[in-house]
LOPATI-689302 format. One line per field, with one value per residue: x, y, z of N, C-alpha, C, CB in turn; residue number from 1. Coordinates in pm, 1 decimal. Glycine has a CB too. Example, Ala and Ser with C-alpha at 12.3 -4.5 7.8 and 13.67 -1.06 7.14 Angstrom:
REM LOPATI-689302
nx 1319.0	1285.0
ny -569.0	-225.0
nz 780.0	708.0
cax 1230.0	1367.0
cay -450.0	-106.0
caz 780.0	714.0
cx 1320.0	1290.0
cy -330.0	3.0
cz 780.0	787.0
cbx 1130.8	1408.4
cby -447.3	-59.8
cbz 904.6	572.5
i 1	2
This chain:
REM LOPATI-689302
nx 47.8	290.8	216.6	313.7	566.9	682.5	639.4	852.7	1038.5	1104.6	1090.1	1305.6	1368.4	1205.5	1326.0	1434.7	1250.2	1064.5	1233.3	1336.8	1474.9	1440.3	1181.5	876.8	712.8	932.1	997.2	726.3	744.9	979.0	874.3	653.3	783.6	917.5	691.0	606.0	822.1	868.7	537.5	622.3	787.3	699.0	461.0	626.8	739.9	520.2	409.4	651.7	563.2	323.6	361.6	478.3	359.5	175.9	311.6	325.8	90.7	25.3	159.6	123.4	-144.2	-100.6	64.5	-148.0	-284.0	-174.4	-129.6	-421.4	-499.9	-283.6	-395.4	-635.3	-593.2	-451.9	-672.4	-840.5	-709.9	-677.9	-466.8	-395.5	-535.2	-807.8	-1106.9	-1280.8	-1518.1	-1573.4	-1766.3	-1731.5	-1455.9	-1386.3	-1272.5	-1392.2	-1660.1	-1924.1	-1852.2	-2034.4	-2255.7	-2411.6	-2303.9	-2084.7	-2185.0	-2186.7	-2012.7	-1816.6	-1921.3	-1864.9	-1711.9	-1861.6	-1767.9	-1571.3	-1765.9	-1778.3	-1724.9	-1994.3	-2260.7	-2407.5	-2718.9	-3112.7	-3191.1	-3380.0	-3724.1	-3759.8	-3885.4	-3784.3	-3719.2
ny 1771.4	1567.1	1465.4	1736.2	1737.2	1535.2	1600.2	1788.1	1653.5	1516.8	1814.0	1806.9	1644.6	1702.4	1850.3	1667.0	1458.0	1617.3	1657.6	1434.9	1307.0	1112.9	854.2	858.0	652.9	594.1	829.6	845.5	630.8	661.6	881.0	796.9	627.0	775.6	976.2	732.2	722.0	926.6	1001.4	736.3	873.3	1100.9	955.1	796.3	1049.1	1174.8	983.2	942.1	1246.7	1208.0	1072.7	1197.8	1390.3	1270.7	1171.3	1427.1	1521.7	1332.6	1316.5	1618.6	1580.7	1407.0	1630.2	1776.3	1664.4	1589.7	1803.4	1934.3	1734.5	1808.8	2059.8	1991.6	1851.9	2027.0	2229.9	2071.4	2045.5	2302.1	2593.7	2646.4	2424.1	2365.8	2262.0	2247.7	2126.2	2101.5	2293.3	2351.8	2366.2	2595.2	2949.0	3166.8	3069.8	2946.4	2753.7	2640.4	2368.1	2314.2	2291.0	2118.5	1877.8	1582.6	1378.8	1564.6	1568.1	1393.1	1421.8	1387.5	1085.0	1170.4	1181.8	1023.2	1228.5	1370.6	1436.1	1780.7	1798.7	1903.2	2155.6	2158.9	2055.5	2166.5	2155.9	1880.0	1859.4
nz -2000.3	-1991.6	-2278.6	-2378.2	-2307.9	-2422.2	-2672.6	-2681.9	-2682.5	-2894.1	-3047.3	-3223.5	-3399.0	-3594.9	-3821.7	-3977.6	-4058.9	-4217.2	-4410.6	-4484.1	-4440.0	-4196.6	-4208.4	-4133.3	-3938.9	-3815.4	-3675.1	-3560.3	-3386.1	-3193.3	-3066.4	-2965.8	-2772.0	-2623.8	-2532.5	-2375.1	-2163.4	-2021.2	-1915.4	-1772.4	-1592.1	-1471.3	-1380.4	-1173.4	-1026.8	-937.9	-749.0	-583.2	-477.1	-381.6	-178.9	23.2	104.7	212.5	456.7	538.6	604.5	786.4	1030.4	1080.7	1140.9	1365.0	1515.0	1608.9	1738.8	1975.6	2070.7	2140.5	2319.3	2527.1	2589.8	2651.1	2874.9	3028.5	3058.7	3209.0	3467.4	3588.7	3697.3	4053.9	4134.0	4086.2	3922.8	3662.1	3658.2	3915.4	4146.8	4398.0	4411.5	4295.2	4264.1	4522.7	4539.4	4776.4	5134.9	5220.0	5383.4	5151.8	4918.8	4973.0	4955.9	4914.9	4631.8	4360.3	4032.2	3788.0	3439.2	3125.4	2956.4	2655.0	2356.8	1986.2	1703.4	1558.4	1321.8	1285.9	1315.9	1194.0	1374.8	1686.0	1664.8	1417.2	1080.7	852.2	493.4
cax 184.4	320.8	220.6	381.9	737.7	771.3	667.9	963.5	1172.3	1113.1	1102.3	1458.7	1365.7	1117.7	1299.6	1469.1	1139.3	1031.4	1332.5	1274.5	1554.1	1375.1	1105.7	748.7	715.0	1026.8	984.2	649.3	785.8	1051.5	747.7	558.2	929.6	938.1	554.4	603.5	898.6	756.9	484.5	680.0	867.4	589.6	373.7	743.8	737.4	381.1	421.4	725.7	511.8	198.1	361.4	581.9	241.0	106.5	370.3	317.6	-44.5	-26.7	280.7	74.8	-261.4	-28.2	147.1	-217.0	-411.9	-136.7	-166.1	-516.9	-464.3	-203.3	-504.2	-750.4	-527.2	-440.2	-784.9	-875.6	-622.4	-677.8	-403.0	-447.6	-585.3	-940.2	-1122.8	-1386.4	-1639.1	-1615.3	-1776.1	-1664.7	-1320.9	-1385.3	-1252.5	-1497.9	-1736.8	-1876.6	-1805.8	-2148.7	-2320.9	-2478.9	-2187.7	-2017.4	-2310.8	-2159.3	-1882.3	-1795.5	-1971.0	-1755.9	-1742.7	-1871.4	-1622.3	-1590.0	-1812.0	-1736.3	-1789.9	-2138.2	-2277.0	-2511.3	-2891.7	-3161.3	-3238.7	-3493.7	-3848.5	-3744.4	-3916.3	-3740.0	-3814.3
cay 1810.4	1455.4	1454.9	1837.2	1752.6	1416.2	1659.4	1867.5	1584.1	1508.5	1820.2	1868.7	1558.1	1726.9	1894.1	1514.1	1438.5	1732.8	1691.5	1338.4	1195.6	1044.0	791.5	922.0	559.3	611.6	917.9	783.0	527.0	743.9	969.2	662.9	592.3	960.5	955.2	607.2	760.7	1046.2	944.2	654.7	959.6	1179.8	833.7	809.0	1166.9	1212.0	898.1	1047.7	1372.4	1186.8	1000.2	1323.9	1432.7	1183.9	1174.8	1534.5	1487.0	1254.4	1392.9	1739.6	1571.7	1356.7	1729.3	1879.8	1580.8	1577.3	1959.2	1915.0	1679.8	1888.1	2175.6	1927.4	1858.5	2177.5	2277.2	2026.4	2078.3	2462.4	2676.2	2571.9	2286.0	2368.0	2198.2	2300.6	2026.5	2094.8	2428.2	2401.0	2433.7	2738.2	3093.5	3250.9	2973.7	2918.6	2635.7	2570.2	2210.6	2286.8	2291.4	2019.2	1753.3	1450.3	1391.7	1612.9	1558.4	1377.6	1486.4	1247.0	1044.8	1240.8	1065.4	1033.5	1353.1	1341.0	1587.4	1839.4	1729.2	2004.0	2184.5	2091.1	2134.4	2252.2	2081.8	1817.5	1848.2
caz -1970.4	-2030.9	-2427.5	-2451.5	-2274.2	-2503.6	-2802.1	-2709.7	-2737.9	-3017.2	-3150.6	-3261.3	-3513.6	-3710.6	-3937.4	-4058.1	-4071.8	-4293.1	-4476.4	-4542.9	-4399.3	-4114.6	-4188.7	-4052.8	-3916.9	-3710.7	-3594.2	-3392.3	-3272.0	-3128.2	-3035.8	-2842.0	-2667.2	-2545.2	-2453.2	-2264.9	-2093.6	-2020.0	-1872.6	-1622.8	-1475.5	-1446.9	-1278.5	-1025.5	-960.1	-860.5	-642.6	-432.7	-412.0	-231.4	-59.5	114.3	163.4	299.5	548.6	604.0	673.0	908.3	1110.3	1079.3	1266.0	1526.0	1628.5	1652.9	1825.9	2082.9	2135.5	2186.2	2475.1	2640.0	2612.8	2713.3	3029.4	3111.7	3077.5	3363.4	3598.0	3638.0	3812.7	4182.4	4145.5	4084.0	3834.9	3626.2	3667.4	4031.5	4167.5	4528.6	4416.6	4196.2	4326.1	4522.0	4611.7	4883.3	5148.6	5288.7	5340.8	5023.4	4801.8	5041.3	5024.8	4775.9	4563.9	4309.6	3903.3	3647.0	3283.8	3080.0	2848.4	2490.5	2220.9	1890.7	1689.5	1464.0	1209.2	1341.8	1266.3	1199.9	1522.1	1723.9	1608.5	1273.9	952.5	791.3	375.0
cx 282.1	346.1	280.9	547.7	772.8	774.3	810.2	1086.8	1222.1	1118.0	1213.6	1421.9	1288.6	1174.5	1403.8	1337.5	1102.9	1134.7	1336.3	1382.0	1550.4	1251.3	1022.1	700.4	813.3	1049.2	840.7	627.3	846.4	980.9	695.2	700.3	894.5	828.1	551.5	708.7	895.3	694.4	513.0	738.6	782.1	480.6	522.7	694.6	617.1	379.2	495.9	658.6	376.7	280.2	460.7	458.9	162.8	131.7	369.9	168.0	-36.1	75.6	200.0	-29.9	-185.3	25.0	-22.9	-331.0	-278.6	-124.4	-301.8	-542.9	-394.6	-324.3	-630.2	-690.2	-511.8	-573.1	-874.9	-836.9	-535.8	-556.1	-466.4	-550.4	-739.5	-952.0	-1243.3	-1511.0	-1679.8	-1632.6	-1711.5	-1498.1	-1310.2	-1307.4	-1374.2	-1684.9	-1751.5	-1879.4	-1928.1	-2161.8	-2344.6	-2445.9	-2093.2	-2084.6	-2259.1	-2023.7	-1918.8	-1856.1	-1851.0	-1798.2	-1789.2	-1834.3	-1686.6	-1660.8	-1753.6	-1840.2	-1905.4	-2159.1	-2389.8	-2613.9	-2989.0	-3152.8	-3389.0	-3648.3	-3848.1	-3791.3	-3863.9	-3800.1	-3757.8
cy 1702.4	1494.7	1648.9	1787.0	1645.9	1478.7	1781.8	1779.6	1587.7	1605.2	1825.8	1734.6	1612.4	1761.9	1733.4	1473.2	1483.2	1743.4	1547.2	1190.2	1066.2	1002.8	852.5	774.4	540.7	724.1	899.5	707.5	584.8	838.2	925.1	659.0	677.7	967.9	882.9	610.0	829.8	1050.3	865.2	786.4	1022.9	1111.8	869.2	963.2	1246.7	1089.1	935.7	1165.5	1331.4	1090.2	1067.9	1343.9	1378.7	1198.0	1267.9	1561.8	1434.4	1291.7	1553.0	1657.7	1499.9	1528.4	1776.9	1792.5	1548.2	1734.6	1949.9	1810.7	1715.6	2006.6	2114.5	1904.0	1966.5	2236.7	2201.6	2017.5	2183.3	2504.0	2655.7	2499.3	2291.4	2313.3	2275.3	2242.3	2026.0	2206.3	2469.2	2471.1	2539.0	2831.1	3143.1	3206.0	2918.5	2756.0	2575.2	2393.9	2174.5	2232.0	2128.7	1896.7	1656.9	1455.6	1474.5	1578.7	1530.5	1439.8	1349.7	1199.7	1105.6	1141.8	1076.5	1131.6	1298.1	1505.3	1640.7	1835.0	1854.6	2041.3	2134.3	2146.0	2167.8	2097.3	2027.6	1836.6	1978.9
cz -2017.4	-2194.6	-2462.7	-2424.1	-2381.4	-2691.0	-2807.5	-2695.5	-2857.8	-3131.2	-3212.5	-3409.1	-3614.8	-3816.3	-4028.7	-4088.1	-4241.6	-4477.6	-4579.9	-4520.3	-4285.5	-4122.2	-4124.7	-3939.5	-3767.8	-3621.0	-3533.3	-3354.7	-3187.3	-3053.5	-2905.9	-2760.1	-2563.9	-2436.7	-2357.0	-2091.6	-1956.9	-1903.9	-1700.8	-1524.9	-1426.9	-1315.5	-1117.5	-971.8	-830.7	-732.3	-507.5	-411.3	-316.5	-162.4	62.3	131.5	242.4	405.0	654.6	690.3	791.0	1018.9	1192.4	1229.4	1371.4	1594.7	1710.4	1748.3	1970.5	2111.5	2160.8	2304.2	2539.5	2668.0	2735.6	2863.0	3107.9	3155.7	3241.8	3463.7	3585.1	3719.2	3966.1	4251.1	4168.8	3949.1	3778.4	3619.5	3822.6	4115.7	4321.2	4520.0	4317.8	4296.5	4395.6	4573.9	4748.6	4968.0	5248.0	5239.5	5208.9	4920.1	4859.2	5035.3	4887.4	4711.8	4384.4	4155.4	3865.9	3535.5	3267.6	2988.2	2730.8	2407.2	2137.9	1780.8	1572.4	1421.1	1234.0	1248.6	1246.2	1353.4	1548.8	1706.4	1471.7	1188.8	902.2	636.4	339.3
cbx 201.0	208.6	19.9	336.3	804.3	660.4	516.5	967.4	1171.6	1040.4	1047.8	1648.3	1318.6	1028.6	1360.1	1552.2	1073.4	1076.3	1462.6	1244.5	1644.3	1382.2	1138.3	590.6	742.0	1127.9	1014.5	557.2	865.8	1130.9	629.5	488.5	1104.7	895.8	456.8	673.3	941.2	646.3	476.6	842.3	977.5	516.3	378.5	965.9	743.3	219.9	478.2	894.1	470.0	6.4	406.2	705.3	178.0	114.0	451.6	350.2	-123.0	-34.7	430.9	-1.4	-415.9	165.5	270.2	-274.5	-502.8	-21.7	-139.8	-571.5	-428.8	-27.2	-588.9	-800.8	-403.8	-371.5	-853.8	-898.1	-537.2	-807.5	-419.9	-446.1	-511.2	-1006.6	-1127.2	-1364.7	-1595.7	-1550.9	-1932.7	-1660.9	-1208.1	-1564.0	-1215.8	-1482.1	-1719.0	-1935.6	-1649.8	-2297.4	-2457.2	-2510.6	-2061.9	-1995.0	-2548.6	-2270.8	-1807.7	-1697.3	-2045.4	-1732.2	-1605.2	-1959.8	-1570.6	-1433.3	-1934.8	-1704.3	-1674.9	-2306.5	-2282.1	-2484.3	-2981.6	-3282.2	-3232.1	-3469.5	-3867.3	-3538.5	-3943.5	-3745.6	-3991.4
cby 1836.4	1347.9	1395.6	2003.4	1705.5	1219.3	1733.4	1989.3	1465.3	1449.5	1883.3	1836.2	1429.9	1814.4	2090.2	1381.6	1510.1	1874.0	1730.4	1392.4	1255.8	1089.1	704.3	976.4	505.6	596.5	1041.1	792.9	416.7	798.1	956.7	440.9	635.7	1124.9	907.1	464.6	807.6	1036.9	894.2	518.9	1055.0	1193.1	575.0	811.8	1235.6	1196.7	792.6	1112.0	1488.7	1104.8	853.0	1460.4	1458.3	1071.7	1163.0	1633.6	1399.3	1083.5	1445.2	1809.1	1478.0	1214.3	1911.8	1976.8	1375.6	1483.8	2098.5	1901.7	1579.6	1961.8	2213.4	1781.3	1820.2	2298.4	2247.0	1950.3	1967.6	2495.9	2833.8	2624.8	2208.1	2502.9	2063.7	2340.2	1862.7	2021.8	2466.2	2260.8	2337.3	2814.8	3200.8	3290.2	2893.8	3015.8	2638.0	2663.6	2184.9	2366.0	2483.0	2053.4	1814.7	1471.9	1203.5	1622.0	1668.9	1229.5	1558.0	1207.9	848.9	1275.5	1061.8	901.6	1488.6	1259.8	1568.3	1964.8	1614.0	1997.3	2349.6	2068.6	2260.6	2337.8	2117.2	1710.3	1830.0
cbz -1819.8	-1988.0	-2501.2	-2390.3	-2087.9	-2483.0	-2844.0	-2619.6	-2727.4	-3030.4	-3172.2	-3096.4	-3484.2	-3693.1	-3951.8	-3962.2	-3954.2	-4164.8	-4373.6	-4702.7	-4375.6	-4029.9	-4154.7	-4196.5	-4038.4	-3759.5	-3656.3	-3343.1	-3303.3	-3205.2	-3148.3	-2929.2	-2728.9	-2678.5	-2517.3	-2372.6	-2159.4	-2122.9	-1975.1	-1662.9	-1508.0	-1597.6	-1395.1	-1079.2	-1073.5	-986.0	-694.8	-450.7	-538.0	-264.3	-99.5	54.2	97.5	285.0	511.7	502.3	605.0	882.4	962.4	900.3	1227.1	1492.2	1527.5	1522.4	1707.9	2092.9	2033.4	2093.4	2499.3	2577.7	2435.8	2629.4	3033.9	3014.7	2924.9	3384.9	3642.1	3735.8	3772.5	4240.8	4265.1	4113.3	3867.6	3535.2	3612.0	4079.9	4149.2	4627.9	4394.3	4150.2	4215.5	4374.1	4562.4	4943.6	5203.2	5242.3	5396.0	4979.4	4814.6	5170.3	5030.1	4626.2	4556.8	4351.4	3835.4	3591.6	3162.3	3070.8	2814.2	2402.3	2152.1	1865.7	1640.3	1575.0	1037.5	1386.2	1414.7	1135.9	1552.1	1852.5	1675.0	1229.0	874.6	857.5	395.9
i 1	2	3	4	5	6	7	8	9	10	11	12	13	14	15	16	17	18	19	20	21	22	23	24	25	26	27	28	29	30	31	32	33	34	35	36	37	38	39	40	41	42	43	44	45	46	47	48	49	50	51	52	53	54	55	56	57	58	59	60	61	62	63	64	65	66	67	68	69	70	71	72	73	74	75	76	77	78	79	80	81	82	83	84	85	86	87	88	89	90	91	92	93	94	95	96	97	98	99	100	101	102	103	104	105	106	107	108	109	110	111	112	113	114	115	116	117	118	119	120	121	122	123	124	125
């Protein structure tokens, strides 16, 4: 794309060229100018475009890793105040010794995510 836009600079010179009034010598140098030109804007341009992207990227995962902790919150402190790690306070549960005997199960802190391994038993190979 570069080496077509600096050939449409230049072309308006060809026919001096052709004609003989313009040096072949000087017209690619004038050529290389164009190309070199060219080129630098093309290098700027693409620079301001990643680096708007960039920006957008990372703007993008901050909106969606703090929506995923408002989920993750909400998700643990259920509509009246039941939790989901803790069955006594479910709906509908009941309130025997059974359910009453200890303190309540924590979650256990999020790991860090990993890339699912064969299943278990299955043949490696």
């Amino acid at each position: 794309l570069v080496v077509a836009v600096a050939i449409l600079l230049c072309l308006p010179m060809a026919p001096g060229v052709l004609d003989g009034a313009v040096p072949p010598t000087d017209a690619l140098v004038r050529f290389l100018v164009a190309l070199l030109l060219v080129w630098a804007a093309a290098a700027g341009l693409g620079g301001l475009l990643r680096r708007y992207e960039h920006q957008a990227r990372q703007e993008t995962a901050r909106r969606l890793l703090e929506e995923a902790r408002r989920r993750a919150t909400e998700a643990t402190l259920a509509p009246g105040g039941s939790s989901p790690t803790n069955p006594a306070s479910q709906p509908g549960a009941s309130s025997g010794a059974a359910v009453a005997s200890g303190p309540a199960p924590t979650p256990a802190p999020p790991s860090a995510p990993t890339r699912p391994g064969p299943p278990q038993g299955a043949a490696i190979g």
